[in-house]
MIDOSE-1310 file (N, C-alpha, C; in nm, 2 decimals, decimal comma, always signed):
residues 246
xxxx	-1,57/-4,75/-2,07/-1,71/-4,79/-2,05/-1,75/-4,75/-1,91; -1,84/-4,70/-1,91/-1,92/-4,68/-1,79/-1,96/-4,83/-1,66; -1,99/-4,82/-1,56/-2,01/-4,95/-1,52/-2,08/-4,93/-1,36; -2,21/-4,94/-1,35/-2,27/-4,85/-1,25/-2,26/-4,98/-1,12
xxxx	-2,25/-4,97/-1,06/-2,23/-5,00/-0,90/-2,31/-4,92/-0,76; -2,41/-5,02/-0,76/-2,51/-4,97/-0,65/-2,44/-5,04/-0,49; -2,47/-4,91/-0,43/-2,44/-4,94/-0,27/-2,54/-4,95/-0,18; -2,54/-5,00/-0,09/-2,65/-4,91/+0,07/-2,53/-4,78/+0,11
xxxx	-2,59/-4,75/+0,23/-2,52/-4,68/+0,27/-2,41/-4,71/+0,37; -2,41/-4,87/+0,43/-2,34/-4,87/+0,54/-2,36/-5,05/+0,48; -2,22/-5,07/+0,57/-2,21/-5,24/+0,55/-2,18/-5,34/+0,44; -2,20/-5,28/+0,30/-2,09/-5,35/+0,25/-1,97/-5,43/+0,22
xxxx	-1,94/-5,51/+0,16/-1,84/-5,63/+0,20/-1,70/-5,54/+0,11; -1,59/-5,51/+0,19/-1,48/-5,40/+0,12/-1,43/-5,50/+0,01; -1,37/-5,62/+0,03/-1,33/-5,73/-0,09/-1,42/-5,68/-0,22; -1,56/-5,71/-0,22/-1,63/-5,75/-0,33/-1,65/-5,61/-0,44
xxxx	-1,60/-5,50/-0,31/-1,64/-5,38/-0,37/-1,52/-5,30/-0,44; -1,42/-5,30/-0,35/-1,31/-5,24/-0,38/-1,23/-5,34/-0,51; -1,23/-5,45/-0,48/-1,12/-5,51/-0,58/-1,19/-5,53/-0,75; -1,31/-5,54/-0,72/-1,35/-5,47/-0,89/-1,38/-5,35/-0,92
xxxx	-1,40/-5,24/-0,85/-1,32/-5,15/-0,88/-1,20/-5,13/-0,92; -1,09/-5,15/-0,84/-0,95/-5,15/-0,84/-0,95/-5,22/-1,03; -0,96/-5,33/-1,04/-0,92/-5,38/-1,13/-1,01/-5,33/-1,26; -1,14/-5,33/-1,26/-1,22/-5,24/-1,37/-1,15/-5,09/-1,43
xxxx	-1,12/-5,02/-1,34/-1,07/-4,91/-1,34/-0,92/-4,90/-1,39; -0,84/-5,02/-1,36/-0,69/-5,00/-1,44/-0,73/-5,05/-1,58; -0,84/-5,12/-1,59/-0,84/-5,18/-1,74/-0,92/-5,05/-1,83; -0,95/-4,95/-1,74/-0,97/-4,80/-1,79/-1,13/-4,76/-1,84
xxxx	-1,17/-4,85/-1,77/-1,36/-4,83/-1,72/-1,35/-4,73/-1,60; -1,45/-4,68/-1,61/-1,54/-4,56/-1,52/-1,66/-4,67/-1,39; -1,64/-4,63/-1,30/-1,71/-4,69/-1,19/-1,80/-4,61/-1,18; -1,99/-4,60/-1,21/-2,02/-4,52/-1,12/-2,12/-4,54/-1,01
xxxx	-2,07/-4,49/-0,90/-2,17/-4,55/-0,74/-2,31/-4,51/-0,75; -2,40/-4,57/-0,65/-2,53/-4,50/-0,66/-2,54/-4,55/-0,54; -2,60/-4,47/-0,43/-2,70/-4,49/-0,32/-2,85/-4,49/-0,29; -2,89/-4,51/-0,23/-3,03/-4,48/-0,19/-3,06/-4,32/-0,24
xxxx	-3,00/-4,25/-0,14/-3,09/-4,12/-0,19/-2,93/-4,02/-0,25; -2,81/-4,06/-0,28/-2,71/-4,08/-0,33/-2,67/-3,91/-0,23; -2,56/-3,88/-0,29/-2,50/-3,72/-0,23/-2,40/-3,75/-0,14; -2,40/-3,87/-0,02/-2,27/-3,92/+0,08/-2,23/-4,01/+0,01
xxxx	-2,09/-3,99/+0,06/-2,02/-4,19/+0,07/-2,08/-4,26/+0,13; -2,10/-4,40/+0,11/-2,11/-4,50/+0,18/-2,03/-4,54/+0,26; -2,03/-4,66/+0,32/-1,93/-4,69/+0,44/-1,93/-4,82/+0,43; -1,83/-4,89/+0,45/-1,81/-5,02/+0,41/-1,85/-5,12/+0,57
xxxx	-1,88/-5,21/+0,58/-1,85/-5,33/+0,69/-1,74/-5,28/+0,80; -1,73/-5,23/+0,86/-1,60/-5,18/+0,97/-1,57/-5,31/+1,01; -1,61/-5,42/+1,01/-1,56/-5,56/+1,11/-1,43/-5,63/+0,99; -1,51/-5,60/+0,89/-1,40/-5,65/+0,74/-1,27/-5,58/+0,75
xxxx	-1,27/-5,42/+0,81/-1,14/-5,37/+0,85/-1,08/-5,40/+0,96; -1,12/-5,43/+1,03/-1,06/-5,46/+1,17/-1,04/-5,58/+1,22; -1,15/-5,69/+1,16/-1,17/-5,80/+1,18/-1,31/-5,85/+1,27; -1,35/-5,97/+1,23/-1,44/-6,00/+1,30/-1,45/-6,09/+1,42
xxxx	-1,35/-6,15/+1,42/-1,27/-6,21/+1,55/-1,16/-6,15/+1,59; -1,14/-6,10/+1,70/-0,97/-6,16/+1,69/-0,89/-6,07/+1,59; -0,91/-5,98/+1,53/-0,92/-5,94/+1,43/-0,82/-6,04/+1,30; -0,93/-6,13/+1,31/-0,93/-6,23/+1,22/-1,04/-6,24/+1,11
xxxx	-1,08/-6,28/+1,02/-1,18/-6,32/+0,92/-1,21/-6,14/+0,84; -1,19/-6,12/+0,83/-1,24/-5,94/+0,78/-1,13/-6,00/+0,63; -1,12/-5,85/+0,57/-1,12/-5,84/+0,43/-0,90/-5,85/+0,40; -0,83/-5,88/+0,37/-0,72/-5,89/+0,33/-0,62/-5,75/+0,32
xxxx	-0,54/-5,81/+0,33/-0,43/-5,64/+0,32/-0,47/-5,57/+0,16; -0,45/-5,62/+0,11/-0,47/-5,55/-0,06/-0,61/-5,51/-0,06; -0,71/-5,58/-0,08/-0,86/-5,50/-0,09/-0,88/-5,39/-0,01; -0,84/-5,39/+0,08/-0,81/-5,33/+0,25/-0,73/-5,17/+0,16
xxxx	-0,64/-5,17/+0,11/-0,56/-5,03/+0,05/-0,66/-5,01/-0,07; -0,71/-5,15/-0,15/-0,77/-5,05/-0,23/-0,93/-5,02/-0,17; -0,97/-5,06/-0,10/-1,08/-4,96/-0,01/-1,05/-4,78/-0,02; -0,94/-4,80/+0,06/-0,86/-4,66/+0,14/-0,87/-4,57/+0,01
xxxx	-0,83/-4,59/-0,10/-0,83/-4,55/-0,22/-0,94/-4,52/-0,31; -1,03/-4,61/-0,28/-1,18/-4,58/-0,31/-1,27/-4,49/-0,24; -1,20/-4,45/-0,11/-1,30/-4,37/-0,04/-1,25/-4,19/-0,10; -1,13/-4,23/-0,15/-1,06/-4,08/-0,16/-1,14/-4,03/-0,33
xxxx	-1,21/-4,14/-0,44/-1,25/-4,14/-0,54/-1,36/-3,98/-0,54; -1,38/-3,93/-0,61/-1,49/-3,82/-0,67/-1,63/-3,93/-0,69; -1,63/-4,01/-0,72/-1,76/-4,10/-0,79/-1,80/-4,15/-0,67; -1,73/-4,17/-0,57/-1,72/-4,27/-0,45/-1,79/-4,14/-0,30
xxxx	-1,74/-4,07/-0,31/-1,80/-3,91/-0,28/-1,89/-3,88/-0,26; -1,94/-3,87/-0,37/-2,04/-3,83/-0,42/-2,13/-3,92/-0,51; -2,21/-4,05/-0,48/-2,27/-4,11/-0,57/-2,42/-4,09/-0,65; -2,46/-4,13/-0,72/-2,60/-4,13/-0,74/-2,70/-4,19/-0,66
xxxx	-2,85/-4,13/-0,67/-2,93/-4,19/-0,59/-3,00/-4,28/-0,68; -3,07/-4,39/-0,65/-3,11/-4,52/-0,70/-3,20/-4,45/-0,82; -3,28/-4,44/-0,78/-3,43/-4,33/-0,86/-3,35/-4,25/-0,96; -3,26/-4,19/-0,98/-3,20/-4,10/-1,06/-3,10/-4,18/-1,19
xxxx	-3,09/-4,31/-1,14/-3,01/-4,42/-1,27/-3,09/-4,44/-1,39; -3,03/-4,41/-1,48/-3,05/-4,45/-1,65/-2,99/-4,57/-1,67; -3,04/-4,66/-1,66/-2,99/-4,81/-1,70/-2,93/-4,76/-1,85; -3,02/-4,74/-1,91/-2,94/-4,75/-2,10/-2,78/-4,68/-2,09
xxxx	-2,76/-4,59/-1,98/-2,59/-4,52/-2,02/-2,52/-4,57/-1,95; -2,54/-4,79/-1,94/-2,41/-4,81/-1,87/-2,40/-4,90/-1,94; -2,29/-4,95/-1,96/-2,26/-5,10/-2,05/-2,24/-5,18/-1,95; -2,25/-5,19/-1,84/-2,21/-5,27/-1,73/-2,26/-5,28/-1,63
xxxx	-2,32/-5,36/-1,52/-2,37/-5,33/-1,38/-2,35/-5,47/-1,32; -2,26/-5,43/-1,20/-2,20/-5,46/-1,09/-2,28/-5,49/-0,94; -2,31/-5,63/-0,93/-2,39/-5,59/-0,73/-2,32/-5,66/-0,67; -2,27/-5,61/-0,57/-2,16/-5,69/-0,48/-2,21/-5,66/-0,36
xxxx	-2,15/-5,79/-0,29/-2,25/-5,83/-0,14/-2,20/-5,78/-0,02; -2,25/-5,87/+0,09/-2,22/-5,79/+0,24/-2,32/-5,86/+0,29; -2,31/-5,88/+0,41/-2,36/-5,94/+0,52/-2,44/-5,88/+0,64; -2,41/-5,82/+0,63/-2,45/-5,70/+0,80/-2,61/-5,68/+0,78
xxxx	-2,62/-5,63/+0,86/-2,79/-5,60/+0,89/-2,84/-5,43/+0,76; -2,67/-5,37/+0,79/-2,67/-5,24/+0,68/-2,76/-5,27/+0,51; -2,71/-5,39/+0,48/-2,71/-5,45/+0,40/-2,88/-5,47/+0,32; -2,95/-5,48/+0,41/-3,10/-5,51/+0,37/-3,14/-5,37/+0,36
xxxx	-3,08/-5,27/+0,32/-3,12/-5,13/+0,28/-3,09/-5,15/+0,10; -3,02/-5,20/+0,09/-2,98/-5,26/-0,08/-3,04/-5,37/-0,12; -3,03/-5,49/-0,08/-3,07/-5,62/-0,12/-3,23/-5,62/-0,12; -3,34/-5,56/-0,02/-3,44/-5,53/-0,04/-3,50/-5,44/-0,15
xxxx	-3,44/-5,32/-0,17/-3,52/-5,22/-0,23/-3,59/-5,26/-0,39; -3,73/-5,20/-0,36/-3,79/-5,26/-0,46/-3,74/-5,11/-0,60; -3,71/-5,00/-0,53/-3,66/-4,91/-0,61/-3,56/-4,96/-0,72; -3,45/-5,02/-0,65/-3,37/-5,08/-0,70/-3,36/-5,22/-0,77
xxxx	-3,47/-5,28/-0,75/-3,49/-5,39/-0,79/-3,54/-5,37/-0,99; -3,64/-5,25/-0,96/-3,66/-5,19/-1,08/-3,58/-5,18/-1,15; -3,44/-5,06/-1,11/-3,37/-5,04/-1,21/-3,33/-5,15/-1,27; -3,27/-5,27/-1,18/-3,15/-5,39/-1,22/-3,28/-5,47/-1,32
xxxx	-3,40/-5,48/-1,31/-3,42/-5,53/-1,41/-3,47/-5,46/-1,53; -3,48/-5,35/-1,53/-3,44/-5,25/-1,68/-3,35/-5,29/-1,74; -3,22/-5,28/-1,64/-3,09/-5,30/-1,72/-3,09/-5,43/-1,72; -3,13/-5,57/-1,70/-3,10/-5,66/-1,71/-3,15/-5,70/-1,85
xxxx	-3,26/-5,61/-1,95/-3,37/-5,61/-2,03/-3,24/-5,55/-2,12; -3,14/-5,52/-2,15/-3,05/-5,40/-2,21/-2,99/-5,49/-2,25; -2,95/-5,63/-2,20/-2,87/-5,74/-2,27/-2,77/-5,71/-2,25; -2,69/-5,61/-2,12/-2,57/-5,59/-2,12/-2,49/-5,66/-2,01
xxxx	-2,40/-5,69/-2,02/-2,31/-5,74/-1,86/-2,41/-5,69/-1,75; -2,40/-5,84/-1,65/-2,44/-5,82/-1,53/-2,32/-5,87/-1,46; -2,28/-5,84/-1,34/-2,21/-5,91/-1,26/-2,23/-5,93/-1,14; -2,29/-6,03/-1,04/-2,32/-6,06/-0,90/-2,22/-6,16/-0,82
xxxx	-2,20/-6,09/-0,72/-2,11/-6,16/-0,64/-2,21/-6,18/-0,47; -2,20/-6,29/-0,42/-2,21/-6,36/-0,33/-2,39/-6,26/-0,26; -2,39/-6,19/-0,17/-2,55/-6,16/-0,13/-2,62/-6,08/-0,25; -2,47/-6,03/-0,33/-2,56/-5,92/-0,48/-2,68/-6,01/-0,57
xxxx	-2,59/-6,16/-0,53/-2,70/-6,17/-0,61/-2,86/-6,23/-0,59; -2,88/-6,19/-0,45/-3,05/-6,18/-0,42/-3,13/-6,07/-0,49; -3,05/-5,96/-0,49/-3,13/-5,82/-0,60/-3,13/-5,90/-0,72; -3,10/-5,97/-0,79/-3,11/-6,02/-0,93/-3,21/-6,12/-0,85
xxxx	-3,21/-6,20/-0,79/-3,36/-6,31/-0,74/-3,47/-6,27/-0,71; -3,46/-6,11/-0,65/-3,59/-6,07/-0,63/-3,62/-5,96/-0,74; -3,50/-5,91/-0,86/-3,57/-5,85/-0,95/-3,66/-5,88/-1,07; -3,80/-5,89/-1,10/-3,90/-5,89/-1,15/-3,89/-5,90/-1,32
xxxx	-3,90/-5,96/-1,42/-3,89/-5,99/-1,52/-4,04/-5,95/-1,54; -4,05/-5,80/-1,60/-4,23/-5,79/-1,59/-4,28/-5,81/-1,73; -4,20/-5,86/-1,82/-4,31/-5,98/-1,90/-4,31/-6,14/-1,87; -4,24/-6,19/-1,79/-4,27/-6,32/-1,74/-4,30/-6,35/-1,60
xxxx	-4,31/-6,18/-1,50/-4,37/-6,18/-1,38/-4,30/-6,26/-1,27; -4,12/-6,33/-1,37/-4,05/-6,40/-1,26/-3,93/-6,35/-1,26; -3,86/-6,37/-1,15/-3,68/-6,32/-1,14/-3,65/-6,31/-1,28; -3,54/-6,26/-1,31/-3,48/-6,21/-1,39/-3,38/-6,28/-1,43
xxxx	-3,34/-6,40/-1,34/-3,20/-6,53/-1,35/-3,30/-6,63/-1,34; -3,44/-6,63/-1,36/-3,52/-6,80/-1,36/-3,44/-6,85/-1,42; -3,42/-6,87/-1,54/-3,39/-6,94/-1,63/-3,26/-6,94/-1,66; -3,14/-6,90/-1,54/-2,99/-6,92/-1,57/-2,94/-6,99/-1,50
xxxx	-2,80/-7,03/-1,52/-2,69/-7,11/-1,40/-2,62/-7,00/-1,35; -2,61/-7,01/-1,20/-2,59/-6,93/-1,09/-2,57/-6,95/-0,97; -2,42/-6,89/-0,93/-2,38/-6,98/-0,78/-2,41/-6,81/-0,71; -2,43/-6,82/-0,58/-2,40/-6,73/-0,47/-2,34/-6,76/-0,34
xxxx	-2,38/-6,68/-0,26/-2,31/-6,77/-0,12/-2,35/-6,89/-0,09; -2,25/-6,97/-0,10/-2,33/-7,14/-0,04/-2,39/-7,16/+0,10; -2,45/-7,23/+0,10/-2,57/-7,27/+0,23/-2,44/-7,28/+0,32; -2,32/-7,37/+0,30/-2,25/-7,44/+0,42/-2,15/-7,28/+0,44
xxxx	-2,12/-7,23/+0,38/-2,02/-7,08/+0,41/-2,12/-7,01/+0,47; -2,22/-6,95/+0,49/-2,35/-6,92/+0,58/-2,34/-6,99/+0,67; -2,37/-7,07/+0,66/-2,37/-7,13/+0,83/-2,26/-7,16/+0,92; -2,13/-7,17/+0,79/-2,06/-7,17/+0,88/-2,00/-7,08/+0,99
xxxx	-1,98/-6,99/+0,90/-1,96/-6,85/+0,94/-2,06/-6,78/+1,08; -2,16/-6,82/+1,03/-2,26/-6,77/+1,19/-2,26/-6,90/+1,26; -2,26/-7,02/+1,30/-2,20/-7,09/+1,40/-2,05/-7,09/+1,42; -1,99/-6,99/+1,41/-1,82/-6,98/+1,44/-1,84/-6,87/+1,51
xxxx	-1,89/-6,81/+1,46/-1,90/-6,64/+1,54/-2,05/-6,61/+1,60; -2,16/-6,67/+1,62/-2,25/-6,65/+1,68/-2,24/-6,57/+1,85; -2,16/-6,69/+1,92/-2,11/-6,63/+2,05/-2,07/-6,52/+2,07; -2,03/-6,49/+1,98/-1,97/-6,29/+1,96/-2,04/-6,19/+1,92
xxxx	-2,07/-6,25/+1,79/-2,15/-6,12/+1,71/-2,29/-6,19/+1,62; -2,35/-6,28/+1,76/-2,46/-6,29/+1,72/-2,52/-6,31/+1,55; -2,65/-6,27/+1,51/-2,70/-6,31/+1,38/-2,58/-6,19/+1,27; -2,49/-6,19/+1,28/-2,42/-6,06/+1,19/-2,42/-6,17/+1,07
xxxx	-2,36/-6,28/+1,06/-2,38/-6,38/+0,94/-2,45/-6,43/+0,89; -2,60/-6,36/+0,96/-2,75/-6,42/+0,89/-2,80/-6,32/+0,84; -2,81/-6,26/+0,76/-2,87/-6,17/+0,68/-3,02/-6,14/+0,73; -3,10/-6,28/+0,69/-3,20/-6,30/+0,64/-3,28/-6,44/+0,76
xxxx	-3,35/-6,46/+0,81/-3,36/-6,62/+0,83/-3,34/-6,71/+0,76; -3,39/-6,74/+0,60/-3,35/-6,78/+0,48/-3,15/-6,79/+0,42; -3,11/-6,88/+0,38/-3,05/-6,84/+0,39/-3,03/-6,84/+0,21; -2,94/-6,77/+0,20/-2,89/-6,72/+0,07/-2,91/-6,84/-0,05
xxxx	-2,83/-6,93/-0,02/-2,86/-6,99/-0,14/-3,02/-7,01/-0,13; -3,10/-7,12/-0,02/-3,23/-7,13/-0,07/-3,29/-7,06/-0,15; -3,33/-6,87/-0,08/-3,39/-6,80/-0,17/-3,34/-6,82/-0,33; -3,22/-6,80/-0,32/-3,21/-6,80/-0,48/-3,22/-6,91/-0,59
xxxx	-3,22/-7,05/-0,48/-3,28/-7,16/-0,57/-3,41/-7,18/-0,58; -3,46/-7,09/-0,52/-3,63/-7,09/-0,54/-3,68/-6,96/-0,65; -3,56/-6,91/-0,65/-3,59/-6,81/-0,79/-3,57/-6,86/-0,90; -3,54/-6,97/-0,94/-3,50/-7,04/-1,10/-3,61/-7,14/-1,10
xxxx	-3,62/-7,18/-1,22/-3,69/-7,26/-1,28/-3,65/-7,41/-1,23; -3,52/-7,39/-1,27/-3,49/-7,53/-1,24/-3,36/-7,52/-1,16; -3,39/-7,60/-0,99/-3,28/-7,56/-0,91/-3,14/-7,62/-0,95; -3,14/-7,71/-1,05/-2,99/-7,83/-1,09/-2,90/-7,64/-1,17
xxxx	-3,00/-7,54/-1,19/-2,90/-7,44/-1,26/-2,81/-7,36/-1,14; -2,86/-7,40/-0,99/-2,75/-7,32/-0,91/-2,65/-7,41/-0,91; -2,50/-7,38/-0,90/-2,40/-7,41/-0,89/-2,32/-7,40/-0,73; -2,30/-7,45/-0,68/-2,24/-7,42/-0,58/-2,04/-7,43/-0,57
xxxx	-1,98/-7,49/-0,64/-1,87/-7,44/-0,66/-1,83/-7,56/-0,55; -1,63/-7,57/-0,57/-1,61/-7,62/-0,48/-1,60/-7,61/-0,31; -1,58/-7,69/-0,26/-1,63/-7,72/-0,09/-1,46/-7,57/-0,07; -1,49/-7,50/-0,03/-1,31/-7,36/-0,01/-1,45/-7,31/+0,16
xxxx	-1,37/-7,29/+0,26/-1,37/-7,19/+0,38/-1,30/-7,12/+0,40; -1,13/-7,15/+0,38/-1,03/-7,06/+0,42/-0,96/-6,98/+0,27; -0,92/-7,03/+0,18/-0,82/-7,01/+0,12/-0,90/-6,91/+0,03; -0,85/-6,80/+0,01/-0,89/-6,70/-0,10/-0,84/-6,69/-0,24
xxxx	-0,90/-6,64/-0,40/-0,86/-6,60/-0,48/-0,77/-6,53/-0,45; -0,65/-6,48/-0,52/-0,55/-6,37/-0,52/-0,55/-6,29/-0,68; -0,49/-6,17/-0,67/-0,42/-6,13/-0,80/-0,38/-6,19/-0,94; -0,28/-6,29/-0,86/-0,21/-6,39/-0,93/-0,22/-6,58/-0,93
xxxx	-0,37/-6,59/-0,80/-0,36/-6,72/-0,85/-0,51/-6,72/-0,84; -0,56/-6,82/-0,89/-0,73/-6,85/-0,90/-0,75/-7,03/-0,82; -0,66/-7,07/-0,78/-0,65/-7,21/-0,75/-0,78/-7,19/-0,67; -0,84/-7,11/-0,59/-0,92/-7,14/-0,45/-1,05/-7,06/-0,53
xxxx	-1,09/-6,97/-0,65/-1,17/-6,86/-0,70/-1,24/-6,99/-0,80; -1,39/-6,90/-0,78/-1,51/-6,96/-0,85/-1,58/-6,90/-0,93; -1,62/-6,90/-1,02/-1,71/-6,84/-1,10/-1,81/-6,90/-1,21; -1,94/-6,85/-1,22/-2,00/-6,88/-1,31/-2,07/-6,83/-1,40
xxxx	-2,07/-6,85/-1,54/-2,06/-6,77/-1,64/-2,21/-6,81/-1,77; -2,31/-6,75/-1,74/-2,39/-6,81/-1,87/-2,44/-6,65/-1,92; -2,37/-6,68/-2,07/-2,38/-6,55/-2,15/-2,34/-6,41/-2,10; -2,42/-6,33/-2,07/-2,37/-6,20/-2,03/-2,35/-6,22/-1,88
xxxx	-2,42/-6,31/-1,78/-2,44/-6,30/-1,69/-2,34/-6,37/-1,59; -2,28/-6,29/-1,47/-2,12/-6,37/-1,41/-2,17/-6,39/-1,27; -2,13/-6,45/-1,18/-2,15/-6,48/-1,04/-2,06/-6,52/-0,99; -2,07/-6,51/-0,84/-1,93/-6,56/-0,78/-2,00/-6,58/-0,58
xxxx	-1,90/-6,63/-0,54/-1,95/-6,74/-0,43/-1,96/-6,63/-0,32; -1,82/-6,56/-0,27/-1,78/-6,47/-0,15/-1,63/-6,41/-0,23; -1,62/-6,30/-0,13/-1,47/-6,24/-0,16/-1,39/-6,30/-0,22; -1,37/-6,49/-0,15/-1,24/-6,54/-0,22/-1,23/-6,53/-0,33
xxxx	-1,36/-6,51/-0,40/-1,37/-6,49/-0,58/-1,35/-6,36/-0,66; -1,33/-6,26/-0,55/-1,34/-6,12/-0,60/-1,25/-6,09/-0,73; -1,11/-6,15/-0,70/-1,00/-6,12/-0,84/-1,08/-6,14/-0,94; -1,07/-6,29/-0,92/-1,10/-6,39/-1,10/-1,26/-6,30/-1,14
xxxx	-1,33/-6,31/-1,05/-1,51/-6,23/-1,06/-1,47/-6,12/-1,18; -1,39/-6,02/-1,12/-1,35/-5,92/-1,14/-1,25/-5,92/-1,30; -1,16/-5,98/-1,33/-1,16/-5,99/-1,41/-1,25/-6,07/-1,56; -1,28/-6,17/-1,47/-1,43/-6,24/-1,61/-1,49/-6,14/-1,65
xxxx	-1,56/-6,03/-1,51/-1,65/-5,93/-1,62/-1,62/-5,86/-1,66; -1,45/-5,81/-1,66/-1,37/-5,70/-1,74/-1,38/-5,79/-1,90; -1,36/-5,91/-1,87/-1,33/-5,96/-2,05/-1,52/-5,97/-2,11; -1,60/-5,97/-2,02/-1,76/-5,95/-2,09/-1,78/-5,83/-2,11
xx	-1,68/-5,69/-2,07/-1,73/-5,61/-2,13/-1,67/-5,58/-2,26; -1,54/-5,66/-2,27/-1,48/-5,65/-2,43/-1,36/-5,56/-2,42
């Protein structure tokens, strides 16, 4: 199955991106990328590789190779540009997050915003992980004139992992953890109907999903539609929307 994956050009989060990949792709799905005006690679978060302290807090040894691996991809290469997507030829679509200022080149676009809600109108798997899922908050449901998730249960990045993260690291690298003034969760509980449908998951800062364990991974699941908090969730994320696509 096909399974389209929109980027910016710079700054997204290598965990969210690389490890459903990685894992979509052995389960023998096709990835395919899109950019803005598509033709280059994109470029992932450089602080996720190196670290953002200390080189501390960045993205894990495994996501980290399967990055390396994804950049060597033909799809990954060479992606599509936003304007040029046929929602109807994917059975699947994927928005995975990132933090950086790179990042409001994606999470903004009203270009983009369009397609995701075409395809959200298709009834087929959606999958949003941690800032992806503001493009589903601010995509337009243009027979009800509201988001496209009013009316679901849905966790993203939590208010307290936002702040925590930019009061730990502010002294260094300044607003890099604030996207937005807003922070993440608010906007997106002011896109639902009813805010008791965001989920916030349990209280996790350090400990990550893995491969092989889910003890510390979150996710939430209504109908076609999957979400997940930050990277620690990337595995389990990644597999839930391998079993939604069947």
């Amino acid at each position: 199955m096909r399974i389209l994956l929109p980027l910016p050009d710079r700054d997204f989060d290598v965990t969210e991106v690389a490890v459903p990949w990685r894992l979509l792709r052995d389960a023998g799905h096709e990835v395919v990328f899109a950019t803005e005006h598509g033709g280059r690679p994109p470029q992932a978060d450089p602080l996720l590789l190196t670290g953002v302290l200390f080189g501390q807090l960045g993205a894990e040894p495994e996501p980290k190779e399967f990055y390396r691996q994804l950049t060597g991809e033909a799809a990954f290469q060479a992606p599509l540009a936003w304007d040029s997507v046929e929602p109807q030829e994917y059975g699947g679509l994927l928005l995975p997050g990132g933090h950086a200022p790179g990042m409001r080149q994606y999470l903004g676009s009203r270009t983009l915003q369009a397609k995701v809600a075409r395809f959200w109108a298709t009834g087929r798997p959606v999958g949003a992980i941690c800032h992806g899922v503001l493009v589903l908050a601010r995509s337009v449901d243009p027979a009800t004139g509201r988001s496209v998730i009013a009316g679901r249960r849905t966790t993203c990045l939590p208010k307290y992992m936002e702040r925590s993260a930019y009061y730990l690291t502010a002294w260094r690298r300044g607003r890099y953890y604030r996207t937005y003034p807003a922070y993440v969760q608010d906007e997106v509980v002011a896109a639902l109907d009813d805010p008791t449908g965001f989920e916030r998951g349990p209280v996790e800062l350090r400990r990550r999903g893995t491969a092989t364990d889910d003890t510390s991974a979150y996710v939430v699941e209504d109908g076609r539609y999957l979400s997940a908090r930050w990277p620690g969730d990337a595995y389990l994320f990644a597999r839930r929307f391998a079993a939604l696509l069947g």
